[in-house]
N, CA, C and O of each residue as an XYZ file, in Angstrom:
396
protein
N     213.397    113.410    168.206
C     214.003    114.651    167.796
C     213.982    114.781    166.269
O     214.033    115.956    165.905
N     213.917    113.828    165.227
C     214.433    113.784    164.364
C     212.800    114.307    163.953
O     212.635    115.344    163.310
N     211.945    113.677    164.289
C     210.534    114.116    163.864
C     210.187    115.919    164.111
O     209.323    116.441    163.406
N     210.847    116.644    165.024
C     211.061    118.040    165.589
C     211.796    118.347    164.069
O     211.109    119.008    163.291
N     212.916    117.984    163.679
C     213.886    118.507    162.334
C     212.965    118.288    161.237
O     212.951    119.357    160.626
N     212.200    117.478    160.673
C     211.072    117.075    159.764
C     210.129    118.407    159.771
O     209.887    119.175    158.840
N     209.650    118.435    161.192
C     208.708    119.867    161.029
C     209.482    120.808    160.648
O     209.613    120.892    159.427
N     209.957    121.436    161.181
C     211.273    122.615    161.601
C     211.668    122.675    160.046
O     211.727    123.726    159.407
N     211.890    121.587    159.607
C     212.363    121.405    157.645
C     211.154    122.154    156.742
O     211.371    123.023    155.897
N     209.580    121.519    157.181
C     208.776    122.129    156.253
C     208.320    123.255    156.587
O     207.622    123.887    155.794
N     208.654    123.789    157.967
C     208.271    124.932    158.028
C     209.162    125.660    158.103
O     208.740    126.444    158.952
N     210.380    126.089    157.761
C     211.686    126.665    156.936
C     212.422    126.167    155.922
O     213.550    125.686    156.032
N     211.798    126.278    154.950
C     212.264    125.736    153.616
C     213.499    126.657    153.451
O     214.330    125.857    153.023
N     213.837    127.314    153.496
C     214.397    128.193    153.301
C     216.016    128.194    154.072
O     216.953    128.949    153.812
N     215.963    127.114    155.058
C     217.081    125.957    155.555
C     217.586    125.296    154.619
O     218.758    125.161    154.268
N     216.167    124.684    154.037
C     217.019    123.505    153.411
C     216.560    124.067    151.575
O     215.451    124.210    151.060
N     217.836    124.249    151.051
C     218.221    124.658    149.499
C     217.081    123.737    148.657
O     216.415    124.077    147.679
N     217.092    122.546    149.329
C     216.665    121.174    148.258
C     215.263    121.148    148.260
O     214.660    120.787    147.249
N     214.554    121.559    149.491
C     213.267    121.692    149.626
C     212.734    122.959    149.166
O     211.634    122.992    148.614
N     213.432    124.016    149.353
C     212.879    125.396    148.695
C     212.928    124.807    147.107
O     211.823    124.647    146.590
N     214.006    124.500    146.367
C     213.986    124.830    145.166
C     212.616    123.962    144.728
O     211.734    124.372    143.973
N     212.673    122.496    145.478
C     210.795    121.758    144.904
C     209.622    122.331    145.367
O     208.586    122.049    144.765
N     209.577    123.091    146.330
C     208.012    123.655    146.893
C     208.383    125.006    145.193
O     207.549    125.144    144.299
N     209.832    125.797    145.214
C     209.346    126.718    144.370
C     208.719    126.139    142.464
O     208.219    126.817    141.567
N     209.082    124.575    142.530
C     209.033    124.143    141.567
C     207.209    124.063    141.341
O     206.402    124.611    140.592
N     207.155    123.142    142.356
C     205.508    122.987    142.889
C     204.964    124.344    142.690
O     204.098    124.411    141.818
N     205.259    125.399    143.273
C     204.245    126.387    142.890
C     204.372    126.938    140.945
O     203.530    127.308    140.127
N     205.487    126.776    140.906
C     205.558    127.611    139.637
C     204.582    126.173    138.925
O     203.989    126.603    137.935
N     204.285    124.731    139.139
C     203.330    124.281    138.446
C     201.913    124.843    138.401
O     201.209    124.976    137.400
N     201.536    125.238    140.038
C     200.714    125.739    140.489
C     199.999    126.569    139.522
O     198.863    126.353    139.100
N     201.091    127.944    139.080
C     201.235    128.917    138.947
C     200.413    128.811    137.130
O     199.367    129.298    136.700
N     201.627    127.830    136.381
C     201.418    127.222    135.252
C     199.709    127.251    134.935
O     198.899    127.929    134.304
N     199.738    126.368    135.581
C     197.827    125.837    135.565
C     196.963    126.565    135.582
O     196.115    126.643    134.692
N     197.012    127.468    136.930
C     196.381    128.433    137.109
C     196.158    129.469    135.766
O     195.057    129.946    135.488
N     197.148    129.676    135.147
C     197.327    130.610    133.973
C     196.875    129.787    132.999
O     196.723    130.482    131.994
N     196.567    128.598    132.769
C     195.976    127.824    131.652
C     194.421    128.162    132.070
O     193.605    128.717    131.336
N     194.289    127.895    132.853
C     192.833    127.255    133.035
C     192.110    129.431    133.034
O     190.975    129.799    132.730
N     193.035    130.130    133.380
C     192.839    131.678    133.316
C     192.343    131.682    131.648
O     191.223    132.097    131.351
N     193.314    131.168    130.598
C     193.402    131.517    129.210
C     191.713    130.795    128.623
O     190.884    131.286    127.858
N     191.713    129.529    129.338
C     190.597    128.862    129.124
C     189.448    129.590    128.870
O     188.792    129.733    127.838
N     189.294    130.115    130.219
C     187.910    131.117    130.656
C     187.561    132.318    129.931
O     186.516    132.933    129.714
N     188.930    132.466    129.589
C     189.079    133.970    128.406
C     188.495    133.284    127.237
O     187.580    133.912    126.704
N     188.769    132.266    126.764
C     188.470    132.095    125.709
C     187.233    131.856    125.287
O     186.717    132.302    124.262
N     186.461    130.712    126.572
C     184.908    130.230    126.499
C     183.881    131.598    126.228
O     183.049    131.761    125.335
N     184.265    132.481    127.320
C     183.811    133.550    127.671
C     183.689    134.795    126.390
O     182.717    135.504    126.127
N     184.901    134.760    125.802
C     184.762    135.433    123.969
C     183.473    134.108    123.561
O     182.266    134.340    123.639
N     183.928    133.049    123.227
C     182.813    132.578    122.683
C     181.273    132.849    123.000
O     180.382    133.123    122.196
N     181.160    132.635    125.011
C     179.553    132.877    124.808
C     178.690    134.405    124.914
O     177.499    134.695    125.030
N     180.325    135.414    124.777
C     179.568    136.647    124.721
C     179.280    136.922    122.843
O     178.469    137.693    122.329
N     180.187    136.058    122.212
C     179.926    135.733    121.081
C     177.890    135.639    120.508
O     176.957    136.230    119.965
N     178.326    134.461    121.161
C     176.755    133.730    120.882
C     175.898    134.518    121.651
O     174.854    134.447    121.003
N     175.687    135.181    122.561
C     174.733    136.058    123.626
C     174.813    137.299    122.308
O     173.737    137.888    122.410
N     175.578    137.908    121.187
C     175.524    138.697    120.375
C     174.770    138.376    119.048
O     174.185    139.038    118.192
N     175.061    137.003    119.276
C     174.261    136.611    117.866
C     172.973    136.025    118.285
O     172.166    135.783    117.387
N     172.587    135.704    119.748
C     171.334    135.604    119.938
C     170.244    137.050    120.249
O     169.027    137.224    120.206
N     171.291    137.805    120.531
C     170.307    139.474    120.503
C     170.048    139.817    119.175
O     169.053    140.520    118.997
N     170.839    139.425    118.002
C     170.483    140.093    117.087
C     169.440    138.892    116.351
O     168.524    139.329    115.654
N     169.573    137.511    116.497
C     168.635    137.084    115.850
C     166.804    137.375    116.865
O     165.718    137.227    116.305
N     166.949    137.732    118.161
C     165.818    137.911    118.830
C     165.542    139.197    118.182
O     164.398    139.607    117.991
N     166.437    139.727    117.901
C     165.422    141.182    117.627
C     164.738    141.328    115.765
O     163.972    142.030    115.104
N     165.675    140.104    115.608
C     165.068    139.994    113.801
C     163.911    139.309    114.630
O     163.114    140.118    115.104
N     163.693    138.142    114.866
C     162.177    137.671    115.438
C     161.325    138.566    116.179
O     160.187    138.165    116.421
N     161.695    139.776    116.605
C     160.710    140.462    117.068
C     160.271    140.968    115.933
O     159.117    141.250    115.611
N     161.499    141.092    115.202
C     161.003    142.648    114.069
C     159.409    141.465    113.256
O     158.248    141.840    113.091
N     160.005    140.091    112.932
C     159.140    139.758    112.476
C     157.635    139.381    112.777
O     156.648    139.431    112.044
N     157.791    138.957    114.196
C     156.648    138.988    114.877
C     155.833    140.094    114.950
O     154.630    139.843    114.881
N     156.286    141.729    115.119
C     155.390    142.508    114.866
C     154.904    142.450    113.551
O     153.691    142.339    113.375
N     155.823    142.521    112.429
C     154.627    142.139    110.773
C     153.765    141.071    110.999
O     152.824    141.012    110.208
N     153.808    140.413    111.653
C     152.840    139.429    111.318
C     151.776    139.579    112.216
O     150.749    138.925    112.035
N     151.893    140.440    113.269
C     150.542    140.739    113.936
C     150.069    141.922    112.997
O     148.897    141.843    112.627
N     150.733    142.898    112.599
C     150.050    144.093    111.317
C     149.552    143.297    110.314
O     148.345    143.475    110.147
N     150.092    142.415    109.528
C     149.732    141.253    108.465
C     148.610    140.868    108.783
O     147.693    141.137    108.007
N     148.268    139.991    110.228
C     147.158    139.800    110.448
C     145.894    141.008    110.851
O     144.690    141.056    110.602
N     146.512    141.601    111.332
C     144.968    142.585    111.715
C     144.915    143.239    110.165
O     143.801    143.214    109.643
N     146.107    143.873    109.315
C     145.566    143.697    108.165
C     144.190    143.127    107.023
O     143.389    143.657    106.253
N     144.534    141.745    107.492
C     143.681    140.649    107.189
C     142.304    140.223    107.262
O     141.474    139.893    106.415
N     142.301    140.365    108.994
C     141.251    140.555    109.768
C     140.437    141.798    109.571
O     139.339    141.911    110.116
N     141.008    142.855    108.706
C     140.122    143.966    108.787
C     140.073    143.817    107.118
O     139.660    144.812    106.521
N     140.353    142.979    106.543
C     139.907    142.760    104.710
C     139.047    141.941    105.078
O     137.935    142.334    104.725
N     138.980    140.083    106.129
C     138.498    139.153    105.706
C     136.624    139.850    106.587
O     135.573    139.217    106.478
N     136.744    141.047    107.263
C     135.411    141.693    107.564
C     134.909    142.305    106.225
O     133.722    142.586    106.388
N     135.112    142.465    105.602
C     134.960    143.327    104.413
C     134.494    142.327    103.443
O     133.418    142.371    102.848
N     135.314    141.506    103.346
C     134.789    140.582    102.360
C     133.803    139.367    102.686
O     133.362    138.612    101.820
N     133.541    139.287    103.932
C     132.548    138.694    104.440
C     131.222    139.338    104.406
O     130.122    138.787    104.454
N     131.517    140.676    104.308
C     130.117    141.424    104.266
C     129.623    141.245    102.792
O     128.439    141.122    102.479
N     130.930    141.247    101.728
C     130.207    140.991    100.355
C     129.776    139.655     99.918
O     128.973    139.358     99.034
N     130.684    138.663    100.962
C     129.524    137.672    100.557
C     128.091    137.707    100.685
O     127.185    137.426     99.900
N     128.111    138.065    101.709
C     126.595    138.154    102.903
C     125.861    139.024    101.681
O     124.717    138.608    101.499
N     126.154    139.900    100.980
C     125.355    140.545    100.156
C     124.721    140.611     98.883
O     123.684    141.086     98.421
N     126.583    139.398     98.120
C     125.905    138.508     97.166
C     125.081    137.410     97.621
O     124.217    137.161     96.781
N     125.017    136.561     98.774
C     123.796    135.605     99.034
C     122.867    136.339     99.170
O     121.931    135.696     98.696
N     122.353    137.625     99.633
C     121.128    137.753     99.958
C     120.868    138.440     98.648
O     119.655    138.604     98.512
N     121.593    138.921     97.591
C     120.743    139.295     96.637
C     120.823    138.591     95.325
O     120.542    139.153     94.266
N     121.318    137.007     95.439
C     121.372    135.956     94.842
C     119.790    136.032     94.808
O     119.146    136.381     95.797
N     119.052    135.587     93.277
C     117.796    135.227     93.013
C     116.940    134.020     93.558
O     117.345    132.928     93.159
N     116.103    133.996     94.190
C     115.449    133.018     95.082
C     114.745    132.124     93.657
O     114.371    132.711     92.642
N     114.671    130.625     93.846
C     114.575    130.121     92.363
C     112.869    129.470     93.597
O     112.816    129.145     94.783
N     111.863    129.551     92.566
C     110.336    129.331     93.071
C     110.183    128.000     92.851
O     110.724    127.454     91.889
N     109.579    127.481     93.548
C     109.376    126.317     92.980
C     107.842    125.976     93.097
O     107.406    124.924     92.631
């Protein structure tokens, strides 16, 4: 019988004064934690929307720069044609030495 009062106890706390006030203790730890580990997530979460802000803006400086440097190069590529042709024109009208 006494094992019947044991159940009957945890499943009406509300009988016994001494057991309500520790299950309400237990939850309000519960409760505690829960709200820590809440503040936690708030906080990580500022940080990596943080860093997800400072990685958009440094990707878009690397884009910005990556496009100059493909204009830079075709730039380049359309001088180093140009100046390849004047070599080609000083060798061929470089003086042929007889021998």
């Amino acid at each position: 019988m006494d094992e019947q009062r044991g159940f009957y106890d945890m499943e009406n706390p509300a009988e016994n004064p001494s057991k309500a006030a520790e299950y309400l203790k237990e939850l309000n730890k519960i409760i505690e934690t829960q709200q820590g580990l809440l503040e936690k997530q708030r906080v990580r979460i500022e940080e990596l929307e943080l860093q997800v802000t400072d990685l958009c803006t440094e990707n878009a400086c690397l884009k910005d720069q990556h496009q100059r440097h493909l204009v830079t190069c075709r730039l380049q590529q359309g001088n180093h044609g140009t100046l390849g042709g004047i070599k080609e024109n000083v060798v061929q009208e470089s003086p042929a030495i007889d021998g």
